[in-house]
N, CA, C and O atoms as CSV, one atom per row, in Angstrom:
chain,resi,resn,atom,element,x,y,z
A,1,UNK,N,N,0.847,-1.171,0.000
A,1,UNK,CA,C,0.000,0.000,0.000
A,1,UNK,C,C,0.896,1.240,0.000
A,1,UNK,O,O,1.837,1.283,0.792
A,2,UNK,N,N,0.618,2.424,-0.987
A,2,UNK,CA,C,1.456,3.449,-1.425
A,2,UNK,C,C,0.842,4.880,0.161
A,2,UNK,O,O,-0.337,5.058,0.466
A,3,UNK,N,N,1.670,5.385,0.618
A,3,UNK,CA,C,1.223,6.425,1.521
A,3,UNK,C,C,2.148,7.525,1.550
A,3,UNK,O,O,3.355,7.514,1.792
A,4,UNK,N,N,1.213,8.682,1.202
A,4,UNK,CA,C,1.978,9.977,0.798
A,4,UNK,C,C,1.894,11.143,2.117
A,4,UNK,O,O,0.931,11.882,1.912
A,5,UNK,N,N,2.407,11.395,3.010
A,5,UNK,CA,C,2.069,11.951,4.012
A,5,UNK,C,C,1.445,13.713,2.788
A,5,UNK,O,O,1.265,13.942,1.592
A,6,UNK,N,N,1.359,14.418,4.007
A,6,UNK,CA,C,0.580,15.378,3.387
A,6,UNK,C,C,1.402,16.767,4.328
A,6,UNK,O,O,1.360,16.772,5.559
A,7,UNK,N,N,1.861,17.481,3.816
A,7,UNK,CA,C,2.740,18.797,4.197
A,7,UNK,C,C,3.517,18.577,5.382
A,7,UNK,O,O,3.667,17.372,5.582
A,8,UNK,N,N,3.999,19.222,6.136
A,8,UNK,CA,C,5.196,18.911,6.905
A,8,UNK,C,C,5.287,18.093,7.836
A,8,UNK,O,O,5.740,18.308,8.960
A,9,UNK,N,N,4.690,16.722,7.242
A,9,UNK,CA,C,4.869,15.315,8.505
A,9,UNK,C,C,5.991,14.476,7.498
A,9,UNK,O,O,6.429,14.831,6.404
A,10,UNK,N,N,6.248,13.393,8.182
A,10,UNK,CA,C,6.682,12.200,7.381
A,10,UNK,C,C,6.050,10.880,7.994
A,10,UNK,O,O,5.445,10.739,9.056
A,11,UNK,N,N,6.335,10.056,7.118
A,11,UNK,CA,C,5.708,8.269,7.730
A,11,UNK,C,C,7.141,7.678,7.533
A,11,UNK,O,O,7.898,7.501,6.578
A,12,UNK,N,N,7.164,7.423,9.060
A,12,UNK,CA,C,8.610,6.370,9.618
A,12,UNK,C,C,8.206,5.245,10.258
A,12,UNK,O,O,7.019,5.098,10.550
A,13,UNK,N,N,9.227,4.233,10.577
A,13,UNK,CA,C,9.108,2.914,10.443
A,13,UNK,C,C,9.882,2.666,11.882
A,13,UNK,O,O,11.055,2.306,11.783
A,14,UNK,N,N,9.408,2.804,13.032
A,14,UNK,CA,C,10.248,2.745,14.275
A,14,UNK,C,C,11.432,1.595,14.026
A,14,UNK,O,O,11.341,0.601,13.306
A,15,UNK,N,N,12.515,2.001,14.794
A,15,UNK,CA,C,13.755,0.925,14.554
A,15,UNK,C,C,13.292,-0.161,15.718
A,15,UNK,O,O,12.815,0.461,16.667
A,16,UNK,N,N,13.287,-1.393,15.906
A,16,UNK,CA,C,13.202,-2.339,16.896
A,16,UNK,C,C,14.804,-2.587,17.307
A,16,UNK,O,O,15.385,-3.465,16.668
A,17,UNK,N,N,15.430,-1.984,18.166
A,17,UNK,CA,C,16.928,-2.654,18.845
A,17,UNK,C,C,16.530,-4.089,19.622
A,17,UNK,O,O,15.865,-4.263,20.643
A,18,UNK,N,N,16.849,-4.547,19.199
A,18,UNK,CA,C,17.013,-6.126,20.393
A,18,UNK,C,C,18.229,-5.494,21.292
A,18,UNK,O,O,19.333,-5.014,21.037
A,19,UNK,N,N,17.088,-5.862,23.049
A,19,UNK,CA,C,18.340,-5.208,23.755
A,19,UNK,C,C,18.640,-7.128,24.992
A,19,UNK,O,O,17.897,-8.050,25.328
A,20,UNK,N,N,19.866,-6.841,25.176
A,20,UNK,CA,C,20.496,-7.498,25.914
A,20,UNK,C,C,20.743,-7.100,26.874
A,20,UNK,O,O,20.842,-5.873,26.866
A,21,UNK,N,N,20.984,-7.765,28.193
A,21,UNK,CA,C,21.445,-7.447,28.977
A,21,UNK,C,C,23.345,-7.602,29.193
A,21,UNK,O,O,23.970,-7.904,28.176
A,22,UNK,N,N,23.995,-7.423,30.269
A,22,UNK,CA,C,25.387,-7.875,30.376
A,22,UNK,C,C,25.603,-9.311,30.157
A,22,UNK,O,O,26.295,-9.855,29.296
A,23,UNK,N,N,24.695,-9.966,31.341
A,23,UNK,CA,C,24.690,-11.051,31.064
A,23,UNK,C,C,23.766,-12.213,30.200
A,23,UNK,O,O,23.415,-13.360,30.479
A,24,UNK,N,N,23.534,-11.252,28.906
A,24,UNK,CA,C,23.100,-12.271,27.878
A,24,UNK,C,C,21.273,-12.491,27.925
A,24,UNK,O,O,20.510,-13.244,27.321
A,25,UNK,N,N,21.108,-11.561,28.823
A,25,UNK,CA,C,19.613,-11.834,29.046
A,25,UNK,C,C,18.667,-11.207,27.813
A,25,UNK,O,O,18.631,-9.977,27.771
A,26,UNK,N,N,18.233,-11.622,27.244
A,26,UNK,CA,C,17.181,-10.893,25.985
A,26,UNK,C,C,15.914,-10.035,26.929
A,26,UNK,O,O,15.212,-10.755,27.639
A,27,UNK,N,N,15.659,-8.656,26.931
A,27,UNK,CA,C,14.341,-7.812,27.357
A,27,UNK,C,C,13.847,-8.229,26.550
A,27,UNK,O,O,14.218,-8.090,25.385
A,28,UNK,N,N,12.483,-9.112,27.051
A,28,UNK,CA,C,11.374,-8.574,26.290
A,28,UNK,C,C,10.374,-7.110,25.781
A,28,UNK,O,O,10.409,-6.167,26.572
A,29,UNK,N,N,9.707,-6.975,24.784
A,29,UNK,CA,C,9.221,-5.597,24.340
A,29,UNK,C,C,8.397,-5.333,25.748
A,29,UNK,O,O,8.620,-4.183,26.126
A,30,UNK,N,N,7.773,-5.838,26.379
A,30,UNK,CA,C,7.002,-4.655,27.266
A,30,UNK,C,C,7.752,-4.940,28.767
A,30,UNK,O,O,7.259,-5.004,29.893
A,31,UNK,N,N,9.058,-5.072,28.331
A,31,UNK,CA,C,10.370,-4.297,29.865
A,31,UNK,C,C,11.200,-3.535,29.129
A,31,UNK,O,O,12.357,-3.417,29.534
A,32,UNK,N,N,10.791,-2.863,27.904
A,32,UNK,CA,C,12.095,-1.730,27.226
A,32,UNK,C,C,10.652,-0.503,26.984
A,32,UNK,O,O,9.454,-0.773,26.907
A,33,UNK,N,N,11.227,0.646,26.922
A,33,UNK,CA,C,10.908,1.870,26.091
A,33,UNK,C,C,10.529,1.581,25.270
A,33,UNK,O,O,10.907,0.562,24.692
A,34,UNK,N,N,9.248,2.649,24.682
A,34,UNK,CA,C,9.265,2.984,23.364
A,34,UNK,C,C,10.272,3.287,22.501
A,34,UNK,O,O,10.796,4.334,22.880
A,35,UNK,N,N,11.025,2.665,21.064
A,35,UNK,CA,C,11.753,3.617,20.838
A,35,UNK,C,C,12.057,5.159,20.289
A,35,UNK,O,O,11.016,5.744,19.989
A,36,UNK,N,N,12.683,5.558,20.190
A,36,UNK,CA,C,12.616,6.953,19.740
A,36,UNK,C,C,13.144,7.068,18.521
A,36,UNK,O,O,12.958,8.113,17.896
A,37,UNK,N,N,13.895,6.016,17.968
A,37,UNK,CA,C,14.457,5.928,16.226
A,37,UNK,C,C,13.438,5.676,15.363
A,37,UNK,O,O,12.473,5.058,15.811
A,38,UNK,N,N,13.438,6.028,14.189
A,38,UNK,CA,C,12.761,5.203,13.008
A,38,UNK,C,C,13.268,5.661,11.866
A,38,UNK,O,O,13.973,6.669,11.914
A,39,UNK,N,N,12.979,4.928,10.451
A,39,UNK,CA,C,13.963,5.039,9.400
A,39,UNK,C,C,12.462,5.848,8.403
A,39,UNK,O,O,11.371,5.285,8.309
A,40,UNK,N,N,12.733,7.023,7.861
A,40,UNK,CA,C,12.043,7.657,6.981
A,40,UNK,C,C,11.561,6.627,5.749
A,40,UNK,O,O,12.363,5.957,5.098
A,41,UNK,N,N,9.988,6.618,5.527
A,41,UNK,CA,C,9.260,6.112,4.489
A,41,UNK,C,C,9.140,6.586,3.740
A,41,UNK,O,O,9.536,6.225,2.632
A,42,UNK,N,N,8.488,7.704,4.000
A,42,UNK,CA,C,7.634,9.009,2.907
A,42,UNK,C,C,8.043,9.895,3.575
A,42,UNK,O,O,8.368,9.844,4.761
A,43,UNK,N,N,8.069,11.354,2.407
A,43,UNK,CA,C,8.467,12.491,2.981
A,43,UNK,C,C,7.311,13.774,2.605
A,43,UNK,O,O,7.241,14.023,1.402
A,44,UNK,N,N,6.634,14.392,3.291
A,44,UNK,CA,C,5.492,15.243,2.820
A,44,UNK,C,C,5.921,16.647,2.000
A,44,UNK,O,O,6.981,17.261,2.126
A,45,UNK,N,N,5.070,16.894,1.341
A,45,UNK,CA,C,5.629,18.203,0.120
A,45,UNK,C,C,6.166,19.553,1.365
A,45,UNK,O,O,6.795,20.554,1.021
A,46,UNK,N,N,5.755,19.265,2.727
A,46,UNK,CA,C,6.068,20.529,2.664
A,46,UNK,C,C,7.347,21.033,3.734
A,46,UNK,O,O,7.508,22.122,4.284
A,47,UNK,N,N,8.285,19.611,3.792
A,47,UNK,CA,C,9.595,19.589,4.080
A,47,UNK,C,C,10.724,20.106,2.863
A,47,UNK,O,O,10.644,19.945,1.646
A,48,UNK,N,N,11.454,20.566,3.413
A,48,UNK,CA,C,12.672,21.670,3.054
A,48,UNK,C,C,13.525,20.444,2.126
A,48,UNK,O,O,14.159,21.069,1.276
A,49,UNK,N,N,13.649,19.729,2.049
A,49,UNK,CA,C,15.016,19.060,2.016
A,49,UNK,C,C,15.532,18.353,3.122
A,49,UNK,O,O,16.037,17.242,2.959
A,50,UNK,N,N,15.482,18.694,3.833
A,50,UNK,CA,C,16.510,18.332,5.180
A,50,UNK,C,C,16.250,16.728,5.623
A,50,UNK,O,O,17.279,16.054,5.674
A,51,UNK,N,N,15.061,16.081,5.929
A,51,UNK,CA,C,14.609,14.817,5.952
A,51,UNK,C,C,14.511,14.775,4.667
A,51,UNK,O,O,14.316,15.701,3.880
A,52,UNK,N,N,14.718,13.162,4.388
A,52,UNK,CA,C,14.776,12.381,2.654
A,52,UNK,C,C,14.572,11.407,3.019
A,52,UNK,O,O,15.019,11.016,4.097
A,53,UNK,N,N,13.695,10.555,2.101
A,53,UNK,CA,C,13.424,9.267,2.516
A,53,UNK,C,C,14.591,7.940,2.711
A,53,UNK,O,O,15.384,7.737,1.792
A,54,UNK,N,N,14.627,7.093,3.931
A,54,UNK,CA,C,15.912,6.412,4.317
A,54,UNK,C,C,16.711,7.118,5.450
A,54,UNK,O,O,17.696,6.555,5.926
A,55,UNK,N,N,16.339,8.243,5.857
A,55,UNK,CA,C,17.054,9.230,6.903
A,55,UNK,C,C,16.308,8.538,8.180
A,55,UNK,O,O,15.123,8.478,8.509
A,56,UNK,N,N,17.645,7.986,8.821
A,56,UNK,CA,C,17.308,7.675,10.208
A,56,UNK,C,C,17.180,8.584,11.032
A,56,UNK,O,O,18.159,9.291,11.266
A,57,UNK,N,N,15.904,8.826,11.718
A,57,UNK,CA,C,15.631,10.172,12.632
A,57,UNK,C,C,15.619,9.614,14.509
A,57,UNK,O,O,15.547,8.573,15.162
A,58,UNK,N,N,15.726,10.887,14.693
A,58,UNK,CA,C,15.176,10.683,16.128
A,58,UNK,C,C,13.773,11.498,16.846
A,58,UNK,O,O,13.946,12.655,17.230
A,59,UNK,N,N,12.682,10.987,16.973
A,59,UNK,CA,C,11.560,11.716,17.431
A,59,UNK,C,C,11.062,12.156,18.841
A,59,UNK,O,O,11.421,11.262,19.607
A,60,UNK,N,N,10.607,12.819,19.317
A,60,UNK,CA,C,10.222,13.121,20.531
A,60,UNK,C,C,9.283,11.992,21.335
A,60,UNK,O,O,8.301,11.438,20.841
A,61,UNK,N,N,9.601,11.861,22.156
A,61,UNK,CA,C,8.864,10.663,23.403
A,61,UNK,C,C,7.621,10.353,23.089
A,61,UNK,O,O,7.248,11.239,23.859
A,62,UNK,N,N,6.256,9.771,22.530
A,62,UNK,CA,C,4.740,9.604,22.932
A,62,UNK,C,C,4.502,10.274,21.644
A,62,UNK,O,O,3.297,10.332,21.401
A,63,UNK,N,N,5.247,10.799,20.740
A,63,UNK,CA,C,4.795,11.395,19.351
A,63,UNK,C,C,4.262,10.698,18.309
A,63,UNK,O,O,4.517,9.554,17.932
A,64,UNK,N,N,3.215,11.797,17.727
A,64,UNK,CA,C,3.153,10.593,15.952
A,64,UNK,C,C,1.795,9.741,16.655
A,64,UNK,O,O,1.336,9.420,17.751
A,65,UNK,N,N,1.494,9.621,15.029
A,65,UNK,CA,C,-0.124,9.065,15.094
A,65,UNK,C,C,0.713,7.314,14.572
A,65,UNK,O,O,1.509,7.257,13.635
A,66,UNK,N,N,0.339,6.181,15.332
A,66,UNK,CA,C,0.432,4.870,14.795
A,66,UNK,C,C,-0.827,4.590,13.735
A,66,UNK,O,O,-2.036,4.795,13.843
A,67,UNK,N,N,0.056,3.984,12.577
A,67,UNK,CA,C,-1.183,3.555,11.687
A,67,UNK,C,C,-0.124,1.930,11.275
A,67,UNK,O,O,1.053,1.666,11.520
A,68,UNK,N,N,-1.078,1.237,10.661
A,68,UNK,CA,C,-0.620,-0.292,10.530
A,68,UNK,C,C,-0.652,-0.351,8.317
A,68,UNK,O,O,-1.704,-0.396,7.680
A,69,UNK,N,N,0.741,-0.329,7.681
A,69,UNK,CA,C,0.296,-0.434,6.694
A,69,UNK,C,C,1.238,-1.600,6.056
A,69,UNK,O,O,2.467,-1.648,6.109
A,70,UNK,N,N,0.515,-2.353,5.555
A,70,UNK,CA,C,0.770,-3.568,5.147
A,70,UNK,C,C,1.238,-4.565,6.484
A,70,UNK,O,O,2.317,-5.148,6.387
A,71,UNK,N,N,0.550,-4.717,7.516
A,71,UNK,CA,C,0.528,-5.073,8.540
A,71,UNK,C,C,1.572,-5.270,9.244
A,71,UNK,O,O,1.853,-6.262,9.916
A,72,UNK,N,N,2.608,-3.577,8.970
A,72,UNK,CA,C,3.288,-3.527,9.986
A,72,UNK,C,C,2.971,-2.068,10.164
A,72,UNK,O,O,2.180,-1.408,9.491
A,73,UNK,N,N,3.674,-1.686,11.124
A,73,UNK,CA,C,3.707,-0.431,12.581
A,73,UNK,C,C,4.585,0.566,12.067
A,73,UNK,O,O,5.815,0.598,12.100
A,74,UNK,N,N,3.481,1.663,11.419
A,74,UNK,CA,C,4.448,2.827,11.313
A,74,UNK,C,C,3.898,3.928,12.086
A,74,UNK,O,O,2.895,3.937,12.798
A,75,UNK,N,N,4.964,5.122,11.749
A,75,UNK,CA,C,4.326,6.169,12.711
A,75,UNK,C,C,3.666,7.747,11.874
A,75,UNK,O,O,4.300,7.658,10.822
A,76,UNK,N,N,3.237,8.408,11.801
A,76,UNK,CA,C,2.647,9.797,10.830
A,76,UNK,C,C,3.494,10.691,12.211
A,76,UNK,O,O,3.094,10.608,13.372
A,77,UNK,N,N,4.815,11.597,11.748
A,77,UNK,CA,C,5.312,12.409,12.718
A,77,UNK,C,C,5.165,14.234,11.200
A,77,UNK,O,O,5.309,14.585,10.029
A,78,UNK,N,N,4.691,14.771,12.961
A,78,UNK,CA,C,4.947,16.543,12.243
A,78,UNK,C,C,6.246,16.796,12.635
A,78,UNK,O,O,6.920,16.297,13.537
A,79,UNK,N,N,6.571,17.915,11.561
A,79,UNK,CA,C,7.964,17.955,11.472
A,79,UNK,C,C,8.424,18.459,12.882
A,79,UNK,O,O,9.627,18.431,13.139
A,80,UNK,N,N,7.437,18.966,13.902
A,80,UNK,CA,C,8.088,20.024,15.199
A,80,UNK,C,C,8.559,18.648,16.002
A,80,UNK,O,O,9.638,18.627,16.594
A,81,UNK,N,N,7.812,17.685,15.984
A,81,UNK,CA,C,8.561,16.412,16.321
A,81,UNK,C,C,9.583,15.666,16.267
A,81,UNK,O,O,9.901,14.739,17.012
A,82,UNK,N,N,10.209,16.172,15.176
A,82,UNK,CA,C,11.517,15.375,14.566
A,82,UNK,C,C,12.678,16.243,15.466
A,82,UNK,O,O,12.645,17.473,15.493
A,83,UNK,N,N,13.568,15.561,16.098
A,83,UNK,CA,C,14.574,16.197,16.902
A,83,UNK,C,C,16.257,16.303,16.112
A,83,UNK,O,O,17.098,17.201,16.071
A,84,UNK,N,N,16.207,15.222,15.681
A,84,UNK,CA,C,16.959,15.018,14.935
A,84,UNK,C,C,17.611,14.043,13.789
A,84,UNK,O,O,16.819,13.132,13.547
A,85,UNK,N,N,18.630,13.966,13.125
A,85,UNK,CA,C,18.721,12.894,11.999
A,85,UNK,C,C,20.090,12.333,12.741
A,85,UNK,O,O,20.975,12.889,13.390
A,86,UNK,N,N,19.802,10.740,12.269
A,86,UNK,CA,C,21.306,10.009,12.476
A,86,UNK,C,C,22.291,9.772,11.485
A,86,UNK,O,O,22.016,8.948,10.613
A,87,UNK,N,N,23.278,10.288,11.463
A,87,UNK,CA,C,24.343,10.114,10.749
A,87,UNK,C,C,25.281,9.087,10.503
A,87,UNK,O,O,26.186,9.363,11.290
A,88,UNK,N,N,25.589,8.147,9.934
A,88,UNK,CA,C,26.667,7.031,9.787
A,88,UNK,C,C,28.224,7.682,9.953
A,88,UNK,O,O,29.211,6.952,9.867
């Protein structure tokens, strides 16, 4: 399914970290955080340039509307949300 956000949001794809402990212990998802990464899907007409689709971002805590497309978990974030981009 094709999804075009609409002026200065984007649709991102939260990152899942598998977290470990020291000693090898796997957290399950509901003993970790929400995360705060996700990798850019779509980018809405009324971003600058600066986000591009594939730009790993970082978003603000409890942000962004969840929608389910192609039965996985993305997020609809406005741009005042986006904190920052990750760099390699």
């Amino acid at each position: 399914m094709k999804f075009k956000p609409i002026g200065e949001r984007v649709l991102a794809k939260p990152t899942e970290a598998e977290e470990t402990t020291a000693s090898g212990i796997v957290l399950p998802a509901t003993a970790k955080d929400k995360p705060q990464t996700a990798t850019v899907v779509a980018v809405g007409d009324g971003q600058n340039g600066v986000v591009v689709e594939g730009s790993v971002i970082v978003y603000a805590k409890f942000s962004g509307t969840e929608i389910k497309l192609d039965d996985e978990a993305h997020l609809i974030l406005d741009s005042e949300d986006l904190l920052g981009i990750i760099e390699a």
